[in-house]
PyMOL Python script that loads the backbone (N, CA, C, O; Angstrom):
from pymol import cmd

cmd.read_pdbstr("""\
ATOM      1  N   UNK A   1      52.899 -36.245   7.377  1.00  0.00           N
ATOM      2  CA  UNK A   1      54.108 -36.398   8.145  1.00  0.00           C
ATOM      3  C   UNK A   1      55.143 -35.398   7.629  1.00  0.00           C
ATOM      4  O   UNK A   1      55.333 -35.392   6.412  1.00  0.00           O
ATOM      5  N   UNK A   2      55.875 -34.503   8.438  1.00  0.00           N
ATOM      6  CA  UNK A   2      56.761 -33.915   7.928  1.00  0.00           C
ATOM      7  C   UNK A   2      57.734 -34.446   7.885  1.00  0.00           C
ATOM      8  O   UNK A   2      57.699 -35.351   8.719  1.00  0.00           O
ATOM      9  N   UNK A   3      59.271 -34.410   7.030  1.00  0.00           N
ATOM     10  CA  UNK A   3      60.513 -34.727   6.803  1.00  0.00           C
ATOM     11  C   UNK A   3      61.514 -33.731   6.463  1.00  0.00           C
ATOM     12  O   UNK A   3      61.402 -32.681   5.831  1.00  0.00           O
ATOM     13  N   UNK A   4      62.511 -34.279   7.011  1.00  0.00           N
ATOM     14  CA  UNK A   4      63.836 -33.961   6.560  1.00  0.00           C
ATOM     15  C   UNK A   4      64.476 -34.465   5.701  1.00  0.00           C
ATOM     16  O   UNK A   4      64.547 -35.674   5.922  1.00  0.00           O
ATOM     17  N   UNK A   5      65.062 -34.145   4.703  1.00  0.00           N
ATOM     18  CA  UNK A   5      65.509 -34.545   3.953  1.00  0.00           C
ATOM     19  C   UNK A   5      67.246 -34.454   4.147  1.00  0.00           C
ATOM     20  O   UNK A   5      67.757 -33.594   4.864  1.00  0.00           O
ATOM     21  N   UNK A   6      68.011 -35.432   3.425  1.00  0.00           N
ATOM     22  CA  UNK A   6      69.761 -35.348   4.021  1.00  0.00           C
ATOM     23  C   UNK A   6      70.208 -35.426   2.936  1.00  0.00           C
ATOM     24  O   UNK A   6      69.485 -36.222   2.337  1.00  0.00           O
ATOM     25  N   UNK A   7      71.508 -34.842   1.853  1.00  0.00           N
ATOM     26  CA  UNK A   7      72.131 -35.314   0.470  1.00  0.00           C
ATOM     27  C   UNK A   7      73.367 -35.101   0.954  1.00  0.00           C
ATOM     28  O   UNK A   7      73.478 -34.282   1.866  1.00  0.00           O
ATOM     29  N   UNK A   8      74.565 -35.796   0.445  1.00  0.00           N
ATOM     30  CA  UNK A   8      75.878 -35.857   0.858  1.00  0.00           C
ATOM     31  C   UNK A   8      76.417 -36.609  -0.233  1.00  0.00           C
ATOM     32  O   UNK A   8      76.100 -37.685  -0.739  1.00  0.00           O
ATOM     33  N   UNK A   9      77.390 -35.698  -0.489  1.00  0.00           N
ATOM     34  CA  UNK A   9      78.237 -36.257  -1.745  1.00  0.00           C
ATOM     35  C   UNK A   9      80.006 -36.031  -0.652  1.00  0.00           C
ATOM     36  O   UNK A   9      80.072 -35.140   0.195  1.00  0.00           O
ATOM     37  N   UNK A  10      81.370 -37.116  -0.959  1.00  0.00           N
ATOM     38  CA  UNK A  10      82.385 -37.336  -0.341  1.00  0.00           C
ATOM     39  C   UNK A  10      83.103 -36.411  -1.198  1.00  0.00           C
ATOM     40  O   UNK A  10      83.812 -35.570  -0.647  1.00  0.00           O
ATOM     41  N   UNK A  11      83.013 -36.444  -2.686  1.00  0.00           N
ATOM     42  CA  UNK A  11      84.238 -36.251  -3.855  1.00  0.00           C
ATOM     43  C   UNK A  11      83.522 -36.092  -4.873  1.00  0.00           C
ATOM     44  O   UNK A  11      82.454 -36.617  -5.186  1.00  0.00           O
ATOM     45  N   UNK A  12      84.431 -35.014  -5.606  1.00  0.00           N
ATOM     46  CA  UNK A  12      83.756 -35.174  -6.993  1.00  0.00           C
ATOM     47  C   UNK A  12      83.442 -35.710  -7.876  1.00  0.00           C
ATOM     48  O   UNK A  12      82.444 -35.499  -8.565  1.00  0.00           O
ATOM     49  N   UNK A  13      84.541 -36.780  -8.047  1.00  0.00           N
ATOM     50  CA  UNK A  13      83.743 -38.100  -8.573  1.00  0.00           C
ATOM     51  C   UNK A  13      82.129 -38.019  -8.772  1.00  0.00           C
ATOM     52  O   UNK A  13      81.498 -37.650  -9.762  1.00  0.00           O
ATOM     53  N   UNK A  14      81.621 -38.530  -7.385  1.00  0.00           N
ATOM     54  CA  UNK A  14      80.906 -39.036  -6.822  1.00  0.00           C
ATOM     55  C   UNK A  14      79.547 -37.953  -7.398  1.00  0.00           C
ATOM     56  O   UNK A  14      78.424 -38.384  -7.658  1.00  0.00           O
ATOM     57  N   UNK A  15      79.982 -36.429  -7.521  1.00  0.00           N
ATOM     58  CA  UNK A  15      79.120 -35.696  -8.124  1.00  0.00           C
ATOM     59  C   UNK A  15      79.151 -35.565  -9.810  1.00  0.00           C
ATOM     60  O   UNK A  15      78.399 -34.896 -10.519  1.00  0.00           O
ATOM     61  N   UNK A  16      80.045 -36.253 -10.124  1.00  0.00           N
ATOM     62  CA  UNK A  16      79.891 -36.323 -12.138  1.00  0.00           C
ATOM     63  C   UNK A  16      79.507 -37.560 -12.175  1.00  0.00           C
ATOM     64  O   UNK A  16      79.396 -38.098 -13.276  1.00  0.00           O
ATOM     65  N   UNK A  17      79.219 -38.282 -10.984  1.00  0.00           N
ATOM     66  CA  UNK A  17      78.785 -40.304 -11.564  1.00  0.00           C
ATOM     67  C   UNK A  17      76.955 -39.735 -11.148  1.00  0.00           C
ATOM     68  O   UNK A  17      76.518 -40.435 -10.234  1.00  0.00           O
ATOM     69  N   UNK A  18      76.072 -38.825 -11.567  1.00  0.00           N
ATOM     70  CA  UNK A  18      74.835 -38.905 -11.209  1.00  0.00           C
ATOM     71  C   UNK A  18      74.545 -38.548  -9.923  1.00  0.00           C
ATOM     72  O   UNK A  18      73.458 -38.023  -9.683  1.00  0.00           O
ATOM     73  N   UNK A  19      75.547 -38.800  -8.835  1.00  0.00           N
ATOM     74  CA  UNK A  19      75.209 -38.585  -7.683  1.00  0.00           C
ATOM     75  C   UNK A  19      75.127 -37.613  -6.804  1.00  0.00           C
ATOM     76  O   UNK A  19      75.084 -37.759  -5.582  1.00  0.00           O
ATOM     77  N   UNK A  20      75.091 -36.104  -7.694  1.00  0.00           N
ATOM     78  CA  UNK A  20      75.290 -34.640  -7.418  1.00  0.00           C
ATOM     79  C   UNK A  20      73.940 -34.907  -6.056  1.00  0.00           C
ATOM     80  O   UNK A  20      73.081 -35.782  -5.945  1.00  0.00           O
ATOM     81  N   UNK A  21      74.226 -33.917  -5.343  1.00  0.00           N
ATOM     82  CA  UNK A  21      73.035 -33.178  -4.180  1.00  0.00           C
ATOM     83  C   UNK A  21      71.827 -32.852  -5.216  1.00  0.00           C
ATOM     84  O   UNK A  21      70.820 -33.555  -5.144  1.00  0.00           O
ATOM     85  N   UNK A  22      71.895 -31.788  -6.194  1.00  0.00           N
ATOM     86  CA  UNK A  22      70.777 -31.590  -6.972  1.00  0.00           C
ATOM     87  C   UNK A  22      70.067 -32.930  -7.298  1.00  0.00           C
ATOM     88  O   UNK A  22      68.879 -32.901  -6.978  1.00  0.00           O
ATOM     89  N   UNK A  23      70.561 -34.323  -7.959  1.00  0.00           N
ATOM     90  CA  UNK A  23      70.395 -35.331  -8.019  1.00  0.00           C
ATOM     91  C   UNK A  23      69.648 -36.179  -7.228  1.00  0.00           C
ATOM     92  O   UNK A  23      68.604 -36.717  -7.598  1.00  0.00           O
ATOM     93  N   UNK A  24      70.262 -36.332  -5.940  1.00  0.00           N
ATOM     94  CA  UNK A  24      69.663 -36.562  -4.942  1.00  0.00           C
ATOM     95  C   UNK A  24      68.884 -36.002  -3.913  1.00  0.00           C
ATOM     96  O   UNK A  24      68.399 -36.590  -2.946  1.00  0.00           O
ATOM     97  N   UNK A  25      68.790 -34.503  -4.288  1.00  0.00           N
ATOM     98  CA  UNK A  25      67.422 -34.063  -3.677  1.00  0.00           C
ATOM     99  C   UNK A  25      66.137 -33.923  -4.716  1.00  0.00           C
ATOM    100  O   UNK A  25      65.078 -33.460  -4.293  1.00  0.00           O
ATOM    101  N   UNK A  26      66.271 -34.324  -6.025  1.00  0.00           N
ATOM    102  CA  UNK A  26      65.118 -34.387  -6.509  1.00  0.00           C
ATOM    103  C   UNK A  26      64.116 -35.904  -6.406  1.00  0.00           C
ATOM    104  O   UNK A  26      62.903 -36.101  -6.341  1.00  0.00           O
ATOM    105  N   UNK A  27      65.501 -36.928  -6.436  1.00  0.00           N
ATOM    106  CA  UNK A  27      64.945 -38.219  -5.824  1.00  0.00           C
ATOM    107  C   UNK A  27      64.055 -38.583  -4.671  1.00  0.00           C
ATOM    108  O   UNK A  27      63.143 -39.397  -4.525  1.00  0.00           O
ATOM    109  N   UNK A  28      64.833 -37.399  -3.649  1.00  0.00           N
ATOM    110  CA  UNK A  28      64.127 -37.595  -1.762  1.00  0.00           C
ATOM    111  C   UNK A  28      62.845 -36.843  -1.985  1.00  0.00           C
ATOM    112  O   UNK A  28      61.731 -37.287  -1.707  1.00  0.00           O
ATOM    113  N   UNK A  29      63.168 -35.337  -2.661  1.00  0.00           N
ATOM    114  CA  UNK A  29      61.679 -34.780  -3.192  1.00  0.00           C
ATOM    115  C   UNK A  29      60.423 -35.451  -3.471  1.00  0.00           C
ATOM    116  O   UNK A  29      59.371 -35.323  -2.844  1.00  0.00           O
ATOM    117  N   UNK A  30      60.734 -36.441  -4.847  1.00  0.00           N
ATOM    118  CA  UNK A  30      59.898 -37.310  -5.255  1.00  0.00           C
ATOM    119  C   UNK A  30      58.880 -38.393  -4.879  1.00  0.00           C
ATOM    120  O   UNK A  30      57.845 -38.878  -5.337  1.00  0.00           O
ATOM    121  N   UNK A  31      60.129 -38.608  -3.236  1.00  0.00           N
ATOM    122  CA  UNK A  31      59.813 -39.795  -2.267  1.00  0.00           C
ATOM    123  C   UNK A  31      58.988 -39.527  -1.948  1.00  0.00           C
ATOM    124  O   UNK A  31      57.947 -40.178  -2.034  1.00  0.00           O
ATOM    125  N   UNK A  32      59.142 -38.354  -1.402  1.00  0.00           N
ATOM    126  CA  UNK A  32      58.327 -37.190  -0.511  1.00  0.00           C
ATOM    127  C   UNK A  32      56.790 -37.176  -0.815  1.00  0.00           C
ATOM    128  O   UNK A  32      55.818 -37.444  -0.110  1.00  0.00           O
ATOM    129  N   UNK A  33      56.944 -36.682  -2.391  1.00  0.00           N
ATOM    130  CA  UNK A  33      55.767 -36.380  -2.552  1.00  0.00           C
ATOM    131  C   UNK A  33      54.744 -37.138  -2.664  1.00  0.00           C
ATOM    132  O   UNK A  33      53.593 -36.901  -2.296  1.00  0.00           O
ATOM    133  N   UNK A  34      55.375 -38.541  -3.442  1.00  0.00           N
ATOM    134  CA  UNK A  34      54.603 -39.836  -3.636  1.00  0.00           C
ATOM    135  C   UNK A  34      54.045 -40.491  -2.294  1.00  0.00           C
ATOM    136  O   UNK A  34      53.191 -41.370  -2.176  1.00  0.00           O
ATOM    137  N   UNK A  35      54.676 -39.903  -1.441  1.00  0.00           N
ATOM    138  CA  UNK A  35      54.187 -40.470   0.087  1.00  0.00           C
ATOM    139  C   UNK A  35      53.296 -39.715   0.861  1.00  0.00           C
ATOM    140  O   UNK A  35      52.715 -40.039   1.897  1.00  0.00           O
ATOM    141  N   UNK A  36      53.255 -38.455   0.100  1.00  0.00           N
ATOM    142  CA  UNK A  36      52.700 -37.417   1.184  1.00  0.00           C
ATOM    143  C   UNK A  36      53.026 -37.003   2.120  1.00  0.00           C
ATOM    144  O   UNK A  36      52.191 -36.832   3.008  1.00  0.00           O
ATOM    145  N   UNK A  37      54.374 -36.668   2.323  1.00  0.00           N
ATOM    146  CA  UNK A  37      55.420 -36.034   3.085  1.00  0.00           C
ATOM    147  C   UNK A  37      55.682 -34.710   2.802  1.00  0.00           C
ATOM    148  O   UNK A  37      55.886 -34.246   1.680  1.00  0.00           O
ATOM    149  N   UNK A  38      55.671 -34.048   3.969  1.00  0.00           N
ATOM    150  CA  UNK A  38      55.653 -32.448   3.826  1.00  0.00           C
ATOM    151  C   UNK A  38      57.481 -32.141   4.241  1.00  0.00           C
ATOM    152  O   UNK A  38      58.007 -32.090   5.353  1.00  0.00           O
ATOM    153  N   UNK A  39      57.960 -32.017   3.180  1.00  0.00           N
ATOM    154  CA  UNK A  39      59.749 -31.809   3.862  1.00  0.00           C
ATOM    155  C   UNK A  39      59.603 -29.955   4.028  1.00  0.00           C
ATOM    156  O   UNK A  39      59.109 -29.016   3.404  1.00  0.00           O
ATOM    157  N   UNK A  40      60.521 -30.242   5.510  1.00  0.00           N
ATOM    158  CA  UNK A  40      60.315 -28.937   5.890  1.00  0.00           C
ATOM    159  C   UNK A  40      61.764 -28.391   5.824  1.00  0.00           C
ATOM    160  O   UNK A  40      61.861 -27.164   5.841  1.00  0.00           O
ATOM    161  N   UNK A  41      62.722 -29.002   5.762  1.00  0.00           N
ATOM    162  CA  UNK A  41      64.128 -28.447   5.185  1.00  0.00           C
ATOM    163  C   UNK A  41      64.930 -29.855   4.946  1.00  0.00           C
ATOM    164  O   UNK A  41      64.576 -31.010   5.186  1.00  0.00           O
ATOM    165  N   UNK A  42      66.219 -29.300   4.346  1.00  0.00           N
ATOM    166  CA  UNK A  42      67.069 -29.711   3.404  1.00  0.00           C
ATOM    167  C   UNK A  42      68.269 -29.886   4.227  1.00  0.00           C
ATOM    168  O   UNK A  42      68.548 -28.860   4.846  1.00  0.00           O
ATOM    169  N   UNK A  43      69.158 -30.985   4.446  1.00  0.00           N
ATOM    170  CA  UNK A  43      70.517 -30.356   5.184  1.00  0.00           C
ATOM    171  C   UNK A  43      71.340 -31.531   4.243  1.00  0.00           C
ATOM    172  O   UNK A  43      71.152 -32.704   3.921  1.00  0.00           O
ATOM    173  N   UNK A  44      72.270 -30.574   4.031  1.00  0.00           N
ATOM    174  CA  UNK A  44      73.182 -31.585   2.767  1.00  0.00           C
ATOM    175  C   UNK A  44      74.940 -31.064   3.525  1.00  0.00           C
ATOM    176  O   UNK A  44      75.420 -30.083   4.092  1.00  0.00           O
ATOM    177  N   UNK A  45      75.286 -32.131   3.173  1.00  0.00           N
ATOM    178  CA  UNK A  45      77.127 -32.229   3.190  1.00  0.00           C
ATOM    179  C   UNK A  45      77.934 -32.452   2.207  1.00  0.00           C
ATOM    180  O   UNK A  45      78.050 -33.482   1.544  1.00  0.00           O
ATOM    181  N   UNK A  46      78.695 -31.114   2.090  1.00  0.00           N
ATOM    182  CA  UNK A  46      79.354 -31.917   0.558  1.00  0.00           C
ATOM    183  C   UNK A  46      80.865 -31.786   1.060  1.00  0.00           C
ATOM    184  O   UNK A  46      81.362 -31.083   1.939  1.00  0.00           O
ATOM    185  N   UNK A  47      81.590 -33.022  -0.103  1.00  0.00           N
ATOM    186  CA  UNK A  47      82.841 -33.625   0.513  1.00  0.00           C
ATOM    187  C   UNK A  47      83.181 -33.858   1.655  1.00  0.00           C
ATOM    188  O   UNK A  47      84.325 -33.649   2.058  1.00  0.00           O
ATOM    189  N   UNK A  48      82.065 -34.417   2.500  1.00  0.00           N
ATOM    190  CA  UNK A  48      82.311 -35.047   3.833  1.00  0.00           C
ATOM    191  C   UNK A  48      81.568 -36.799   3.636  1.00  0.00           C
ATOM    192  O   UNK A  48      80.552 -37.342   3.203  1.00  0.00           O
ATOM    193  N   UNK A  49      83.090 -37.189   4.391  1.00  0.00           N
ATOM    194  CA  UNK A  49      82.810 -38.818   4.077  1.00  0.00           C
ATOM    195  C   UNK A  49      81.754 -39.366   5.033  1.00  0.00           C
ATOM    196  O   UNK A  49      81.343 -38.747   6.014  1.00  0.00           O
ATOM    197  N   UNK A  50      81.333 -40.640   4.646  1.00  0.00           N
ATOM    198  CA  UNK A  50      79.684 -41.451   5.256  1.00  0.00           C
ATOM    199  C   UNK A  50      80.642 -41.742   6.501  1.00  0.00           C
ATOM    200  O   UNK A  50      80.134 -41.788   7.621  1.00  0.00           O
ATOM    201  N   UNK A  51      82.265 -41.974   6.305  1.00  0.00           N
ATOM    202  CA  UNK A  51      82.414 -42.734   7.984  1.00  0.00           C
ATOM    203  C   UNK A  51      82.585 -42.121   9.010  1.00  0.00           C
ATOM    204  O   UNK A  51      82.579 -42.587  10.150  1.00  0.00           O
ATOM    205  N   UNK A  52      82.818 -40.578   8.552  1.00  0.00           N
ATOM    206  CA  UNK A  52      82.754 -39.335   9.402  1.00  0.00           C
ATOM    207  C   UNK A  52      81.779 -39.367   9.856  1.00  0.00           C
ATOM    208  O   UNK A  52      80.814 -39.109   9.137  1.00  0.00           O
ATOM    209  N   UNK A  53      81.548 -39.732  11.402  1.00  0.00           N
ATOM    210  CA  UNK A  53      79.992 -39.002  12.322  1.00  0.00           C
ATOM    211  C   UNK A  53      80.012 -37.467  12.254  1.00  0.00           C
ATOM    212  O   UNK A  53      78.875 -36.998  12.322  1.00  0.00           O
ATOM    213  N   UNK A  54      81.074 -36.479  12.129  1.00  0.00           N
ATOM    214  CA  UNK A  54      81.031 -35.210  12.211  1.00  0.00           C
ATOM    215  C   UNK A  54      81.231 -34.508  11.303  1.00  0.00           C
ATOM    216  O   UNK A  54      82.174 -33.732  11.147  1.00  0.00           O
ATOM    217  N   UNK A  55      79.920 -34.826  10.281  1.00  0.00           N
ATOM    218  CA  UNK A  55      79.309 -34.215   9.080  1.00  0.00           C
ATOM    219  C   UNK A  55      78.382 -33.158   9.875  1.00  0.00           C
ATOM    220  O   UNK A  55      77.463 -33.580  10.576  1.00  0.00           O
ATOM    221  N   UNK A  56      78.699 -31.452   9.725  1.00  0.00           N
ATOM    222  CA  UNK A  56      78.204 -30.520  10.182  1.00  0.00           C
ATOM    223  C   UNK A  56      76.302 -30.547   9.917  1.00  0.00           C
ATOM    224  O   UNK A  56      75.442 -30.285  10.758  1.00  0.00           O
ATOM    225  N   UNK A  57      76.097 -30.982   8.375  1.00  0.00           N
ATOM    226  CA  UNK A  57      74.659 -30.856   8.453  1.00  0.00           C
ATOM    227  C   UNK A  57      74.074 -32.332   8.822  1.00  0.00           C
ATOM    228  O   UNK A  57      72.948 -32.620   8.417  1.00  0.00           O
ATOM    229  N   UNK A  58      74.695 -33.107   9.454  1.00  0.00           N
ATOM    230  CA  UNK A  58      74.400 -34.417   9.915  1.00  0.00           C
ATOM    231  C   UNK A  58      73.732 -33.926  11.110  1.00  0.00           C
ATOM    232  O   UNK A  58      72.534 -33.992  11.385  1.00  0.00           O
ATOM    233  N   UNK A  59      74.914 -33.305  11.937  1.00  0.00           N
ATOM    234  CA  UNK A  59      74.966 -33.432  13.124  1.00  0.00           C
ATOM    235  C   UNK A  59      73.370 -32.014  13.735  1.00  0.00           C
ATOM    236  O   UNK A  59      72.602 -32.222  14.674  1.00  0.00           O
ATOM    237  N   UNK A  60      73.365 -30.949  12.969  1.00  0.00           N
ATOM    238  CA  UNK A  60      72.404 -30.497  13.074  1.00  0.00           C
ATOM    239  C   UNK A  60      70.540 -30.839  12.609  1.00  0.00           C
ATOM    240  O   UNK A  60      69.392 -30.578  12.969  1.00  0.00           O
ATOM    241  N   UNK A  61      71.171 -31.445  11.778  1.00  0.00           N
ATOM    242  CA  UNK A  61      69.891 -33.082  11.497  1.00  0.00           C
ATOM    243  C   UNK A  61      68.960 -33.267  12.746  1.00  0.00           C
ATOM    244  O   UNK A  61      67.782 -33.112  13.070  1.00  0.00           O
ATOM    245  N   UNK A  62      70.359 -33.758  13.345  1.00  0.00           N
ATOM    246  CA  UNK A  62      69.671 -34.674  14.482  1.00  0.00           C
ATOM    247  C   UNK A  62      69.843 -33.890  15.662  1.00  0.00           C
ATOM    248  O   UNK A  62      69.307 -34.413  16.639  1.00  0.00           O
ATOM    249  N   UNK A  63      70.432 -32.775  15.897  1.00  0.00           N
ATOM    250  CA  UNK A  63      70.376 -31.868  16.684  1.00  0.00           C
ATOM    251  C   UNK A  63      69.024 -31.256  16.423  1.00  0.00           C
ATOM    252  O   UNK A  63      68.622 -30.954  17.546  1.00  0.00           O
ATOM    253  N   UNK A  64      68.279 -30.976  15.706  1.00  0.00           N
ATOM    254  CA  UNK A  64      67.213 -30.196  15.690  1.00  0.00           C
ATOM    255  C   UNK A  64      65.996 -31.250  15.384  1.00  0.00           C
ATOM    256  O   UNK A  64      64.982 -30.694  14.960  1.00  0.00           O
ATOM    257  N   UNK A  65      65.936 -32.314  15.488  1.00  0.00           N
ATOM    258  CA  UNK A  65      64.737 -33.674  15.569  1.00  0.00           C
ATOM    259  C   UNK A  65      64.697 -33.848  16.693  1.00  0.00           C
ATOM    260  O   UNK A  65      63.645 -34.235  17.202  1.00  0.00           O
ATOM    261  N   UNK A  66      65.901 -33.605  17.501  1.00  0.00           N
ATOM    262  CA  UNK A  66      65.727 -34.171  19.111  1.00  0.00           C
ATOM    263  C   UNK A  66      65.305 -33.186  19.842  1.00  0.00           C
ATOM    264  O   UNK A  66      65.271 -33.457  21.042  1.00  0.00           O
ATOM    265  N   UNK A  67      64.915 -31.965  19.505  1.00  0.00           N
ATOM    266  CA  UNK A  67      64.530 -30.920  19.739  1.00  0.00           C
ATOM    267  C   UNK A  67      63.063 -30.785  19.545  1.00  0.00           C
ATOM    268  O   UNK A  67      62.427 -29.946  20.183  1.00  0.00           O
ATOM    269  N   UNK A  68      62.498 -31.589  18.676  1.00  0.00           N
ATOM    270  CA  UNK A  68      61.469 -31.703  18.210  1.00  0.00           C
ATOM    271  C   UNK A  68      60.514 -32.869  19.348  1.00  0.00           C
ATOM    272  O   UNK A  68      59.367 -32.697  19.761  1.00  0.00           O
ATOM    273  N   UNK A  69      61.474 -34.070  19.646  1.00  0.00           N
ATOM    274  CA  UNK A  69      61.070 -34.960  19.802  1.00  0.00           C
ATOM    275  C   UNK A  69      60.306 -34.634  21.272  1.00  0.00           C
ATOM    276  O   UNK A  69      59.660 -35.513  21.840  1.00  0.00           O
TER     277      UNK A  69
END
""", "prot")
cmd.dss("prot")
cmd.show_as("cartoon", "prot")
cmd.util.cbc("prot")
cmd.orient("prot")
C-alpha cells in the first residue's frame, strides 16, 4: 500500500517538547515500515494550527489523493 505521510508542528514550543517534524516523521516512517507501507511523499506544516483547515501542505494532501482516487 502506498502512503502519505503528514507532520505539523503550531509553535515552537511544540518543536523543543519532542514534537519536531524530524520527530514525527521518523515515527510515521517506522509505522510505515512495520506495516509495509511504501510512503511516496512527505507534506508537513510548520506553525500552522490543527484548527486551521487552510494548512497549505494539508490542503495539497488531499488535493493530490483525490486525484489519485
Amino acid at each position: 500500500m502506498k502512503v502519505a505521510l503528514y507532520a505539523r508542528v503550531s509553535s515552537d514550543q511544540q518543536t523543543e517538547k519532542n514534537n519536531s517534524i524530524p520527530s514525527q516523521l521518523r515515527l510515521l516512517h517506522k509505522y510505515a515500515e512495520d506495516h509495509n507501507m511504501e510512503v511516496f511523499k512527505e507534506y508537513i506544516d510548520e506553525g500552522e494550527s490543527a484548527l486551521s483547515i487552510n494548512r497549505p501542505a494539508f490542503l495539497e494532501m488531499i488535493f493530490e489523493t483525490k486525484k489519485q482516487i
